[in-house]
LUMGU-221692 format. One record per residue: residue number from 1; residue in three letters; z, y, x of N, C-alpha, C, O, CB in turn. Coordinates in steps of 0.001 Angstrom, whole numbers, plus 524288, in hexadecimal, padded with zeros to 5 digits. Each point is the difference from the previous one (the first is absolute). Glycine has a CB too. Layout:
BEGIN
<atom><fikol>NUM</fikol><kelo>Ala</kelo><n_Z>Z</n_Z><n_Y>Y</n_Y><n_X>X</n_X><ca_Z>Z</ca_Z><ca_Y>Y</ca_Y><ca_X>X</ca_X><c_Z>Z</c_Z><c_Y>Y</c_Y><c_X>X</c_X><o_Z>Z</o_Z><o_Y>Y</o_Y><o_X>X</o_X><cb_Z>Z</cb_Z><cb_Y>Y</cb_Y><cb_X>X</cb_X></atom>
...
//
This chain:
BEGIN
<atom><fikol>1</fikol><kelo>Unk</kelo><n_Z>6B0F0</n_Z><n_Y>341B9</n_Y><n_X>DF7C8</n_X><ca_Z>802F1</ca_Z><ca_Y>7FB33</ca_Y><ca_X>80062</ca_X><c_Z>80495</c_Z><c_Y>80040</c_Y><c_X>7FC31</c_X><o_Z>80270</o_Z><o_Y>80412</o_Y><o_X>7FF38</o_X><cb_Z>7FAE4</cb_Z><cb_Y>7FAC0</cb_Y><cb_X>80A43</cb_X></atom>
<atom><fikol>2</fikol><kelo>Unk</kelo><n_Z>803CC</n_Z><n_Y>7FC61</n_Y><n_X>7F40B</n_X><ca_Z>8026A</ca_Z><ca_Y>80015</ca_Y><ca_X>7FC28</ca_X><c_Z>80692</c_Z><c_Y>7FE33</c_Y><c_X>8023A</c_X><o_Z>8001F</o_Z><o_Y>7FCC9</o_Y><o_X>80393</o_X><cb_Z>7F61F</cb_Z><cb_Y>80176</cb_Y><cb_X>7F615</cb_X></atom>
<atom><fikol>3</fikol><kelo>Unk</kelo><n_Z>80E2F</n_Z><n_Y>8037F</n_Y><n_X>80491</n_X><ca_Z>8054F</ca_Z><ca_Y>7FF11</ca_Y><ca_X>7FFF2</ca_X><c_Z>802F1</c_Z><c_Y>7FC13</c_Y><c_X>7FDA5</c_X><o_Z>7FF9E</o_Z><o_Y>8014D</o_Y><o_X>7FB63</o_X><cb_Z>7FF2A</cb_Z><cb_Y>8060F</cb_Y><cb_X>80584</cb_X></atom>
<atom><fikol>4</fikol><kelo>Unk</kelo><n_Z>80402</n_Z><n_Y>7F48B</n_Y><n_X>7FF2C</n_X><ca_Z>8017D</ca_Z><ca_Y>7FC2A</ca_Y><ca_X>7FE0C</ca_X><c_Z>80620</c_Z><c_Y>802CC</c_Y><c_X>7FE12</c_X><o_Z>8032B</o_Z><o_Y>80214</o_Y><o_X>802F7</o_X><cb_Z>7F629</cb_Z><cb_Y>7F615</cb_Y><cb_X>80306</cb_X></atom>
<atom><fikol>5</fikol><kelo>Unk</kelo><n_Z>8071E</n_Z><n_Y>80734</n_Y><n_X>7F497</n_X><ca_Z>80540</ca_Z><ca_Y>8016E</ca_Y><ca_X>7FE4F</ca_X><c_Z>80193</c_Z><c_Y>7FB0E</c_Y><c_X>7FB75</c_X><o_Z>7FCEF</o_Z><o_Y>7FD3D</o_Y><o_X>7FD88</o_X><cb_Z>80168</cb_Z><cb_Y>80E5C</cb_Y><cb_X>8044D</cb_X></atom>
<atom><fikol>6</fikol><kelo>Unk</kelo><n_Z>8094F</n_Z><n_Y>7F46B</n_Y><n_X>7FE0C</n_X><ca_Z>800C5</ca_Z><ca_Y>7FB21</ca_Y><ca_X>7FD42</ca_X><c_Z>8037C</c_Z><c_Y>80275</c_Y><c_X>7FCA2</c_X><o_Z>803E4</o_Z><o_Y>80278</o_Y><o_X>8015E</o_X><cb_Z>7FAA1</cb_Z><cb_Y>7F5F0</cb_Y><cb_X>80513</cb_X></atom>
<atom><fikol>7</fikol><kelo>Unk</kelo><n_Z>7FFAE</n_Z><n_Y>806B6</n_Y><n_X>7F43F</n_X><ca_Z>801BC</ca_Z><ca_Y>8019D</ca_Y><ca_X>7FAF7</ca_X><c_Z>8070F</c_Z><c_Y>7FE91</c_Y><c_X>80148</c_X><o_Z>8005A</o_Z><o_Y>7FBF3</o_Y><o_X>80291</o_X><cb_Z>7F4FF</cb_Z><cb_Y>8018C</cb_Y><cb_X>7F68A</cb_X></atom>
<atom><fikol>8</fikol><kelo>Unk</kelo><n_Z>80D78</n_Z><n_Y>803CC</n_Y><n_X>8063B</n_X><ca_Z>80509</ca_Z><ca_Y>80023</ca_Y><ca_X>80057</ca_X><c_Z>802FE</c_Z><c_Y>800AA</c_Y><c_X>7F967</c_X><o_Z>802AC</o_Z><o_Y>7FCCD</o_Y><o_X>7FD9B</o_X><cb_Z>7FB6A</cb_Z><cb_Y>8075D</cb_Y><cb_X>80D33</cb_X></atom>
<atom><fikol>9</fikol><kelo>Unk</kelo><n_Z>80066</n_Z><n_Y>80095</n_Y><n_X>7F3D5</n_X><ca_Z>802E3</ca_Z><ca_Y>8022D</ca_Y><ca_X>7FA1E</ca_X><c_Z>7F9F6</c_Z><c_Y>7FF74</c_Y><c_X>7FC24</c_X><o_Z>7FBA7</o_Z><o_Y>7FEB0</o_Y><o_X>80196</o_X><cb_Z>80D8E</cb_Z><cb_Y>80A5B</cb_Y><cb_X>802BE</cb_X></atom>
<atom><fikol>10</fikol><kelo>Unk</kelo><n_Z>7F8D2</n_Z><n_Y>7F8CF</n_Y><n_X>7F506</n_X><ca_Z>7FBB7</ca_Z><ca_Y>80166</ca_Y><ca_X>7FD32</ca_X><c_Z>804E1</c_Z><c_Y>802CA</c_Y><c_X>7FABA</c_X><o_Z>80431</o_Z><o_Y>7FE65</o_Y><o_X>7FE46</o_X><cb_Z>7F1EC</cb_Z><cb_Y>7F8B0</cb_Y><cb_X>80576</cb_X></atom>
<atom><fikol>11</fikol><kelo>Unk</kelo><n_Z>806D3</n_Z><n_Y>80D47</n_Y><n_X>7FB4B</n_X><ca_Z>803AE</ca_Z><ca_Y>801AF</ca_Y><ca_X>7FC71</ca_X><c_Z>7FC07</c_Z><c_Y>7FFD7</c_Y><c_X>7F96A</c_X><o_Z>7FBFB</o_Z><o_Y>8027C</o_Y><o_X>7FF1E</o_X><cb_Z>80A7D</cb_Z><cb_Y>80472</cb_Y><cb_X>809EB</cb_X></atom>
<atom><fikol>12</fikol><kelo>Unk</kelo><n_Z>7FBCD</n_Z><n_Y>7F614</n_Y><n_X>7F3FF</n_X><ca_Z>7FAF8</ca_Z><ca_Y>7FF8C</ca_Y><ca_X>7F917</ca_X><c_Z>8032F</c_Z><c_Y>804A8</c_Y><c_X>7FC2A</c_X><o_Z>8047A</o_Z><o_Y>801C1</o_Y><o_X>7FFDE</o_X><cb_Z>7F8D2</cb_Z><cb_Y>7F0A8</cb_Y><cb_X>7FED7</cb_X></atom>
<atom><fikol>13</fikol><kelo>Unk</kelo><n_Z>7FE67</n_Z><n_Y>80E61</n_Y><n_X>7FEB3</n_X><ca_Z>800D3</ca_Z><ca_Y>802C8</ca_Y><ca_X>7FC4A</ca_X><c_Z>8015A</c_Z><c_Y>7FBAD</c_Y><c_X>7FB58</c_X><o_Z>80023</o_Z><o_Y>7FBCC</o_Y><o_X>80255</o_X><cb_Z>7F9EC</cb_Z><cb_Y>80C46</cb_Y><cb_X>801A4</cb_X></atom>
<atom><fikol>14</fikol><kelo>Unk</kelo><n_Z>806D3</n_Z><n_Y>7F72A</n_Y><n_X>7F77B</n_X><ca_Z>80300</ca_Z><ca_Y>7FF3D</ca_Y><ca_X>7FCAA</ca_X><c_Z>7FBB7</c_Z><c_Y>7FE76</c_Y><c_X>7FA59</c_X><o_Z>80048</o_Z><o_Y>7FEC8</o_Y><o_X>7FB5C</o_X><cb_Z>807E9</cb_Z><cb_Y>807D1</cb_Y><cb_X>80A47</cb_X></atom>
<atom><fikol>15</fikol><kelo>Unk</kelo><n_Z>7F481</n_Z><n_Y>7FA50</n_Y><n_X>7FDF3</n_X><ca_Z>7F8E1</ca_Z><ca_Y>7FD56</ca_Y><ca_X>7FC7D</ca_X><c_Z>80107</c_Z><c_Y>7FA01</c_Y><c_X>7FF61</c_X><o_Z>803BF</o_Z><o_Y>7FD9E</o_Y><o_X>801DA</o_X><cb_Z>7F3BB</cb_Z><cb_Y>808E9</cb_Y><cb_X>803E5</cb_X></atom>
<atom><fikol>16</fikol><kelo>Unk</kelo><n_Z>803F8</n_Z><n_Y>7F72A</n_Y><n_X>7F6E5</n_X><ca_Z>80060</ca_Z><ca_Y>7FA4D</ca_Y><ca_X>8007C</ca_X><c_Z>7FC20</c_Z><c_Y>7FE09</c_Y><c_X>8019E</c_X><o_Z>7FFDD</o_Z><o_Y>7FB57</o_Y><o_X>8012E</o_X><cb_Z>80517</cb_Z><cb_Y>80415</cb_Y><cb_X>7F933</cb_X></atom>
<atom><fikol>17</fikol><kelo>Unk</kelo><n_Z>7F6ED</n_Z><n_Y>803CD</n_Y><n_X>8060A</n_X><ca_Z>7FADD</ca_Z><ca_Y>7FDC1</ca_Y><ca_X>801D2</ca_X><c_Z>7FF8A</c_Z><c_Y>7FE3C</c_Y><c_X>804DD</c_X><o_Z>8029A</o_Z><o_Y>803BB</o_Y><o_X>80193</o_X><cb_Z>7FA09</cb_Z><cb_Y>80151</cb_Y><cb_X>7F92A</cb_X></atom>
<atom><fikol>18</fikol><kelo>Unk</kelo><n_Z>80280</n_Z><n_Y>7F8D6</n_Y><n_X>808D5</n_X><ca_Z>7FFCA</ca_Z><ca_Y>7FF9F</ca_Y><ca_X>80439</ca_X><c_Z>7FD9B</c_Z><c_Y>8018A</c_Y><c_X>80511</c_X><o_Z>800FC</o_Z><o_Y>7FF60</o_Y><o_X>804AA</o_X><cb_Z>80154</cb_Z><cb_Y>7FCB0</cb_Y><cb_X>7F5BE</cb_X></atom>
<atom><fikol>19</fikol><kelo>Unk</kelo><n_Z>7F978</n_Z><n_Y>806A5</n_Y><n_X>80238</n_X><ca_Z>7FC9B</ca_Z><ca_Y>803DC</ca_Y><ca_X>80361</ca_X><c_Z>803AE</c_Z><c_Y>80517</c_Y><c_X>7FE41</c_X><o_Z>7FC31</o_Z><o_Y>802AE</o_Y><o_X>7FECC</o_X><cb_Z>7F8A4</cb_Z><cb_Y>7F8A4</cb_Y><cb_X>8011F</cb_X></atom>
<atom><fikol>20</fikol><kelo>Unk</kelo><n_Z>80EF6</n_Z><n_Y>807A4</n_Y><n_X>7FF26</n_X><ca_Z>80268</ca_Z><ca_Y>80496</ca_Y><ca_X>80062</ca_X><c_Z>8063A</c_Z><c_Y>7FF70</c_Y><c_X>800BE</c_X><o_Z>802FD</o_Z><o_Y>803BD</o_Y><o_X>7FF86</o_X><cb_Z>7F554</cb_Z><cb_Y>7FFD3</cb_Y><cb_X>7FB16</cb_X></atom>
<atom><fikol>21</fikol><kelo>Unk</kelo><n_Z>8095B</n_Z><n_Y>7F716</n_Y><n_X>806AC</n_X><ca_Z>80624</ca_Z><ca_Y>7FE4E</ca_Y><ca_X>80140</ca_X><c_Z>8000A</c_Z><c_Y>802D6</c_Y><c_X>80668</c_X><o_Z>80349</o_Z><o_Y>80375</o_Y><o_X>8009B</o_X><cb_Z>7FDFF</cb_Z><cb_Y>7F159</cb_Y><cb_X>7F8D7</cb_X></atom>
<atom><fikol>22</fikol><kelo>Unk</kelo><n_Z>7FC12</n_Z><n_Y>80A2F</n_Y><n_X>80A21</n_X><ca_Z>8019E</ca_Z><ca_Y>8021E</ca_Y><ca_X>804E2</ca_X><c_Z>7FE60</c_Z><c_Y>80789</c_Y><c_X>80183</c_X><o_Z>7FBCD</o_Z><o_Y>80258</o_Y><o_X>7FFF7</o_X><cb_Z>8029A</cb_Z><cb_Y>7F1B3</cb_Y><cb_X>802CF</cb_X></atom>
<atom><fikol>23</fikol><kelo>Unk</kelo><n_Z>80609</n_Z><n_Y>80D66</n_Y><n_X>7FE2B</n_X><ca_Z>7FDBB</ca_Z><ca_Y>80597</ca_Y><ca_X>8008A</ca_X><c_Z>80013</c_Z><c_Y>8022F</c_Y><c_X>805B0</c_X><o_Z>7FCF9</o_Z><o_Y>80370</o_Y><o_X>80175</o_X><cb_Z>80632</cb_Z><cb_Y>7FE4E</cb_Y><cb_X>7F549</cb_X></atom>
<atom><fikol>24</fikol><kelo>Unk</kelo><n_Z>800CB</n_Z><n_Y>7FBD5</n_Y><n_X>80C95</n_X><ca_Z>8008B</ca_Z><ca_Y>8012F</ca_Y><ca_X>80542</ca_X><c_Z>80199</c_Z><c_Y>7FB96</c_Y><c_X>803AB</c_X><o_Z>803C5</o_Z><o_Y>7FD05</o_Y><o_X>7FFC3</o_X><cb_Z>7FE30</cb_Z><cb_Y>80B68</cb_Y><cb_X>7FCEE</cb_X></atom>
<atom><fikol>25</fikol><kelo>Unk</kelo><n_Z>7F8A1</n_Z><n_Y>7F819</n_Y><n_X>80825</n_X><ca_Z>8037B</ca_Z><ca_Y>7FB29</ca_Y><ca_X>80489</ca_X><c_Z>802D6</c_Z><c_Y>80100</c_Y><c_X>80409</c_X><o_Z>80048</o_Z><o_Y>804B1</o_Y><o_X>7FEFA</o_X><cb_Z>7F9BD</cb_Z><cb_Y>7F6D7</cb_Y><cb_X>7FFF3</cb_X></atom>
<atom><fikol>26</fikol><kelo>Unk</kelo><n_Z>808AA</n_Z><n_Y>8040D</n_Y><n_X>80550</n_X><ca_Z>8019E</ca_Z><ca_Y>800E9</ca_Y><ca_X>803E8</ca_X><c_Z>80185</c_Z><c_Y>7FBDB</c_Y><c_X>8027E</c_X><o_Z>7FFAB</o_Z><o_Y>7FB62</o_Y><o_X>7FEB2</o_X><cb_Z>801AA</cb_Z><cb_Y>80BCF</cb_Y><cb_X>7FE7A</cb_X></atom>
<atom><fikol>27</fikol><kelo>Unk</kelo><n_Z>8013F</n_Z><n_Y>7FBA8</n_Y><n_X>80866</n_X><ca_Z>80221</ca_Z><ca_Y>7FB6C</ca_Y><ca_X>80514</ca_X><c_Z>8012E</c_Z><c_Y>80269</c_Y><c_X>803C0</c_X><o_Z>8008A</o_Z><o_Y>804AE</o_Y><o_X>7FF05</o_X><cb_Z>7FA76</cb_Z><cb_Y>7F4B5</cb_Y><cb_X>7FFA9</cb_X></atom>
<atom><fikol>28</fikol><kelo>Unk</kelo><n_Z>805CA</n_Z><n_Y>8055F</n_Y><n_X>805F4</n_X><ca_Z>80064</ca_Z><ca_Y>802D8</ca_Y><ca_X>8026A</ca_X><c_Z>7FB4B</c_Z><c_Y>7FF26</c_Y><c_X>80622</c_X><o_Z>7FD3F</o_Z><o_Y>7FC19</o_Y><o_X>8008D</o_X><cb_Z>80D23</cb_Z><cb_Y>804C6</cb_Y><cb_X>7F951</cb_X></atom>
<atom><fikol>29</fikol><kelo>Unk</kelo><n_Z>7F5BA</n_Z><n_Y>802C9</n_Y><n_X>80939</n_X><ca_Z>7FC88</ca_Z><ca_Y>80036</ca_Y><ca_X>8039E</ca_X><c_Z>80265</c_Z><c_Y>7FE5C</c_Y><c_X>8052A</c_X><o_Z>80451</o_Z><o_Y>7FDF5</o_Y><o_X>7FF71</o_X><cb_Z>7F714</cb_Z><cb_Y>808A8</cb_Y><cb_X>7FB6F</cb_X></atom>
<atom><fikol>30</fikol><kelo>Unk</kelo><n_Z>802AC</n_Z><n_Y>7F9CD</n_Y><n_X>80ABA</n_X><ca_Z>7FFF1</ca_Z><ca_Y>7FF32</ca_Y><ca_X>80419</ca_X><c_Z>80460</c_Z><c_Y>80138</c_Y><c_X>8016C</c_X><o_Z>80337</o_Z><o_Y>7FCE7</o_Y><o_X>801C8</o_X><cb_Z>7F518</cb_Z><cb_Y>80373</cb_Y><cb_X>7FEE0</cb_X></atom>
<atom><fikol>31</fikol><kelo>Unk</kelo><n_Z>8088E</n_Z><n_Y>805E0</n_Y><n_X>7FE84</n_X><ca_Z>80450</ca_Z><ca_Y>8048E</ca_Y><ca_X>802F2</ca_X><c_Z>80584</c_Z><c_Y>7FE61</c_Y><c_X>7FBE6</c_X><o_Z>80471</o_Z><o_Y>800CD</o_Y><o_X>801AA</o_X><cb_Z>7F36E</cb_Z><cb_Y>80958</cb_Y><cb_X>80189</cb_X></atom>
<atom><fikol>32</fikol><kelo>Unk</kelo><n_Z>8071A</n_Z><n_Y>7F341</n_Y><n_X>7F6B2</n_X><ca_Z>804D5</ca_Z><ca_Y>7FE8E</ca_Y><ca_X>7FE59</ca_X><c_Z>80124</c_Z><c_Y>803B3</c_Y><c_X>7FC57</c_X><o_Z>8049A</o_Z><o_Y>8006C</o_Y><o_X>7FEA8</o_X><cb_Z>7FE16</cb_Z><cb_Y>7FB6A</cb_Y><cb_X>808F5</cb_X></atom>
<atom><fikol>33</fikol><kelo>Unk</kelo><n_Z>7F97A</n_Z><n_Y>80771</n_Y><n_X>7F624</n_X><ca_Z>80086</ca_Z><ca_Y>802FB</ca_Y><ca_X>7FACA</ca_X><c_Z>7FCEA</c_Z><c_Y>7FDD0</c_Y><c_X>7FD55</c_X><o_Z>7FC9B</o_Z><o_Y>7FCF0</o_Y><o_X>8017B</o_X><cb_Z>80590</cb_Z><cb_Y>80ABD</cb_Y><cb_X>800DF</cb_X></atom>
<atom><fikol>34</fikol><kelo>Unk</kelo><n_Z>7FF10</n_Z><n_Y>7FA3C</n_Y><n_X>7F7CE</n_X><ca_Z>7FE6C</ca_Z><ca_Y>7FD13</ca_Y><ca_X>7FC3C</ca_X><c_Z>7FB0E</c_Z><c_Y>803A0</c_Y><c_X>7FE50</c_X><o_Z>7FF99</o_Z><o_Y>804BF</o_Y><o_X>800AD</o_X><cb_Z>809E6</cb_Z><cb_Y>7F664</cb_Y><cb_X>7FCC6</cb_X></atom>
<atom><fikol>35</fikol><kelo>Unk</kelo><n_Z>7F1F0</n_Z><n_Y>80092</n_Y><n_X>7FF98</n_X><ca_Z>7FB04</ca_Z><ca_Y>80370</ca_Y><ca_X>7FF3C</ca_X><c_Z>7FFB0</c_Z><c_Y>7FE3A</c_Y><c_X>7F9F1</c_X><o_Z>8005F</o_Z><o_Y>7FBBA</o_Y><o_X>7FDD3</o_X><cb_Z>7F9F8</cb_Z><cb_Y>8047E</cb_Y><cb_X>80C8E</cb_X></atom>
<atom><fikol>36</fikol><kelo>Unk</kelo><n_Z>804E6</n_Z><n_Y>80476</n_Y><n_X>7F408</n_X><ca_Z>7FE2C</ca_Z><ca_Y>7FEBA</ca_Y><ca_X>7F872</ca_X><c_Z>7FB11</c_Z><c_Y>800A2</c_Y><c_X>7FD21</c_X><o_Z>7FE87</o_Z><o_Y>80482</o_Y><o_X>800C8</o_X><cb_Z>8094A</cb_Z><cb_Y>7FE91</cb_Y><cb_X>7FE3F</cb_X></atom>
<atom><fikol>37</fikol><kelo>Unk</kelo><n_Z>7F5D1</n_Z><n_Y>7FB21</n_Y><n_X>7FECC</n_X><ca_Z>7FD00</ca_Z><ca_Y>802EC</ca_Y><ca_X>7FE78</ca_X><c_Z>7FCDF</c_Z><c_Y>7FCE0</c_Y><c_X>7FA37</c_X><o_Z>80010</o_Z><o_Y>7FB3B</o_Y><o_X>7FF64</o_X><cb_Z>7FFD2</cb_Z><cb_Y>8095F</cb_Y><cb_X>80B6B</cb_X></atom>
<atom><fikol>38</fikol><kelo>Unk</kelo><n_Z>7FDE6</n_Z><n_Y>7FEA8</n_Y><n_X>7F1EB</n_X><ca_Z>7FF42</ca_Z><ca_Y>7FEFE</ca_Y><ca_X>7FC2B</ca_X><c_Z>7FABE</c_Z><c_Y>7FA70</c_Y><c_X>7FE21</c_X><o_Z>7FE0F</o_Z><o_Y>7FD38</o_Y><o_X>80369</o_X><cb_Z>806B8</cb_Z><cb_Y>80D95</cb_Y><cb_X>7FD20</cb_X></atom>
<atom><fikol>39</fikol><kelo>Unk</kelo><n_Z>7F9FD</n_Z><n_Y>7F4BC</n_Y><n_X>7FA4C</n_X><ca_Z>7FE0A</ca_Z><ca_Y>7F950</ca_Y><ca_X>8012F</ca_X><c_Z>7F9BA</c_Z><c_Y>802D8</c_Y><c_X>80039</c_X><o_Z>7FCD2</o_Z><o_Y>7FCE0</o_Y><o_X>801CD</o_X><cb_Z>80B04</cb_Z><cb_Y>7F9E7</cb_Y><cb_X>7F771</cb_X></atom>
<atom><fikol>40</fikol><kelo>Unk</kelo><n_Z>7F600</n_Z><n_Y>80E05</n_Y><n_X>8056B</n_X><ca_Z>7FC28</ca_Z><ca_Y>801E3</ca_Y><ca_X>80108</ca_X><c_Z>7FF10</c_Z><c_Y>8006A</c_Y><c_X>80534</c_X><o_Z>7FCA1</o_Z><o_Y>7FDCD</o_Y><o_X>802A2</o_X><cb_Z>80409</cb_Z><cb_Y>8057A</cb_Y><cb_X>7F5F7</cb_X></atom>
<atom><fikol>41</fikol><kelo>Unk</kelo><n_Z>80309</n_Z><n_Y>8001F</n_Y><n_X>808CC</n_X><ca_Z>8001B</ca_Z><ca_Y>800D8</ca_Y><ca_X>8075F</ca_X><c_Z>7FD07</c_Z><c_Y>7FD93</c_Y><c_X>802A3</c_X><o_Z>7FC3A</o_Z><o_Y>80132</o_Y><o_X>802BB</o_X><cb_Z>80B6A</cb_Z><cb_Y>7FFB6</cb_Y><cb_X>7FDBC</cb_X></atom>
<atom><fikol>42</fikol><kelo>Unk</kelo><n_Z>7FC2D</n_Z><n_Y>7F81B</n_Y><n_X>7FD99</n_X><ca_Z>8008E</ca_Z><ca_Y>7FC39</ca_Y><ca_X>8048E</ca_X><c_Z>7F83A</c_Z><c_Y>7FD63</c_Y><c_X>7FE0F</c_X><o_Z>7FCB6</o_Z><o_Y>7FEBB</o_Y><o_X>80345</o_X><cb_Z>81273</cb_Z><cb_Y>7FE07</cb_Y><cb_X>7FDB7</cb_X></atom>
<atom><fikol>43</fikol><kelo>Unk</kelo><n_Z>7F04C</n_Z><n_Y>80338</n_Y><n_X>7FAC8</n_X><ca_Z>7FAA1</ca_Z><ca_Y>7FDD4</ca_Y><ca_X>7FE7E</ca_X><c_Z>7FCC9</c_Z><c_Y>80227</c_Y><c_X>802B1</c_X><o_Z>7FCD9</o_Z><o_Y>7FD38</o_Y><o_X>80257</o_X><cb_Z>804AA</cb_Z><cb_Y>8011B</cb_Y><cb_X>7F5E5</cb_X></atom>
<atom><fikol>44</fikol><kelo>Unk</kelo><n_Z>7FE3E</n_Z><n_Y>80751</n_Y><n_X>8084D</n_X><ca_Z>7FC22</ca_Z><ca_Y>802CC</ca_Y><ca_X>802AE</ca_X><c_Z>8019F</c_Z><c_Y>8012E</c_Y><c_X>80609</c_X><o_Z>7FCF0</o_Z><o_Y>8034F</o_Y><o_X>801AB</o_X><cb_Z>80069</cb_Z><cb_Y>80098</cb_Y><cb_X>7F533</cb_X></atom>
<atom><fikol>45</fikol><kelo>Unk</kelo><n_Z>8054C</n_Z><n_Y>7FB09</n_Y><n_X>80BEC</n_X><ca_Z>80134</ca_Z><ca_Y>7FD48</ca_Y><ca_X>80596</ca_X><c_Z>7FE57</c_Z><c_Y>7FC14</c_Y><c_X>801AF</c_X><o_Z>7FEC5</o_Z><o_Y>7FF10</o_Y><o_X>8048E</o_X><cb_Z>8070E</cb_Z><cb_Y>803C1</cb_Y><cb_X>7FAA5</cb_X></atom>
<atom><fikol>46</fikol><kelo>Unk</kelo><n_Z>7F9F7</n_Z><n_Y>7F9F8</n_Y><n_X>7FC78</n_X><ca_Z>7FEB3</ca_Z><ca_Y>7FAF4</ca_Y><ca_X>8017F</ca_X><c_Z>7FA03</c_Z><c_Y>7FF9D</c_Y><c_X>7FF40</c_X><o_Z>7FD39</o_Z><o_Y>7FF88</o_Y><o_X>803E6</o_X><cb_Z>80BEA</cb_Z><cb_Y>7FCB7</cb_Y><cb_X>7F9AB</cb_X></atom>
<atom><fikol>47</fikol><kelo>Unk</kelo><n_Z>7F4F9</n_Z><n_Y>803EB</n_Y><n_X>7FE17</n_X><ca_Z>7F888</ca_Z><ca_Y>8029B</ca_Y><ca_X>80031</ca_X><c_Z>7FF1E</c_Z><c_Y>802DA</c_Y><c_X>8037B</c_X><o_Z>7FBAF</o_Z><o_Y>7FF37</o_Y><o_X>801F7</o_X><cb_Z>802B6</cb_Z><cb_Y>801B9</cb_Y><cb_X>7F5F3</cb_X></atom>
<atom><fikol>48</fikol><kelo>Unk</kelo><n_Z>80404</n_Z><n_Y>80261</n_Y><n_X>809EE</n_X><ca_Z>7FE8F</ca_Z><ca_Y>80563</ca_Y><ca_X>80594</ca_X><c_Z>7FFDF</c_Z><c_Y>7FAFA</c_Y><c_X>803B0</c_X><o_Z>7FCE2</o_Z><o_Y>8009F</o_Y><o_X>8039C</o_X><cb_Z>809A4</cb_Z><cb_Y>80ADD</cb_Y><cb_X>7FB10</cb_X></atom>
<atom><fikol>49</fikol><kelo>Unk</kelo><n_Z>7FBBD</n_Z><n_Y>7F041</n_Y><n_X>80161</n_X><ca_Z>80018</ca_Z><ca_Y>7FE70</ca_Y><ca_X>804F5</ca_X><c_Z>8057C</c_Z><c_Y>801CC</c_Y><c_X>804E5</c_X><o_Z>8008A</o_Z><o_Y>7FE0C</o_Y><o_X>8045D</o_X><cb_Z>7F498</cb_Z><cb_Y>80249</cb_Y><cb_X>7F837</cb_X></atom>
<atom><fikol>50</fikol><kelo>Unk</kelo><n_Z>80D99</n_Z><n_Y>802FE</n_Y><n_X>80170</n_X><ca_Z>8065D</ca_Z><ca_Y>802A5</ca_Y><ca_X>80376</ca_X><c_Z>802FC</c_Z><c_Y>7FD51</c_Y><c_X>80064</c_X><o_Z>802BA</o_Z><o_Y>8002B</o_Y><o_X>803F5</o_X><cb_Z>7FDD6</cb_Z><cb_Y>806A3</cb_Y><cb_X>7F9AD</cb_X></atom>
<atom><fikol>51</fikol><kelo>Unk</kelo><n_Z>800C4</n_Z><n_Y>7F3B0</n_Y><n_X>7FCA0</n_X><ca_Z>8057B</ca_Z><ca_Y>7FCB1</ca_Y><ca_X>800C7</ca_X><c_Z>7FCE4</c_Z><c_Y>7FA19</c_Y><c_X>7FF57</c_X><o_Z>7FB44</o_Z><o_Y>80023</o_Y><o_X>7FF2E</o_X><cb_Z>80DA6</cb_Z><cb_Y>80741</cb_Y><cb_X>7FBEA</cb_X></atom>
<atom><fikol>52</fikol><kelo>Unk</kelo><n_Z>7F8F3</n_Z><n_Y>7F509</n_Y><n_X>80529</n_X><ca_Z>7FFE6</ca_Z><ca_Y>7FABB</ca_Y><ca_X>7FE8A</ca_X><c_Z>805B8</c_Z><c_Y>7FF1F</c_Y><c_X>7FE80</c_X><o_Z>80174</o_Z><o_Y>7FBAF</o_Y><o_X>7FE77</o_X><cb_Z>7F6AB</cb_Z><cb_Y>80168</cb_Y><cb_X>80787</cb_X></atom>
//
């Protein structure tokens, strides 16, 4: 079963292309810490089926 998380931050690298401007997303979770993680990460979380 998959987890619902809401993009909050995004940190870009300094590229112009637009497929390599975003390098990291985050937000925060349930308990109120913040979760990060990279734009590969989150692609293959989301294909696994773990986040929406």
């Amino acid at each position: 079963m998959s987890s619902r998380h809401e993009i909050k931050c995004i940190n870009k690298t300094n590229r112009t292309s637009a497929h390599e401007r975003i390098e990291r997303i985050g937000g925060m979770n349930g308990t109120g810490t913040w979760w990060s993680l990279t734009q590969q990460e989150a692609i293959a979380g989301i294909e696994e089926g773990r986040w929406e």
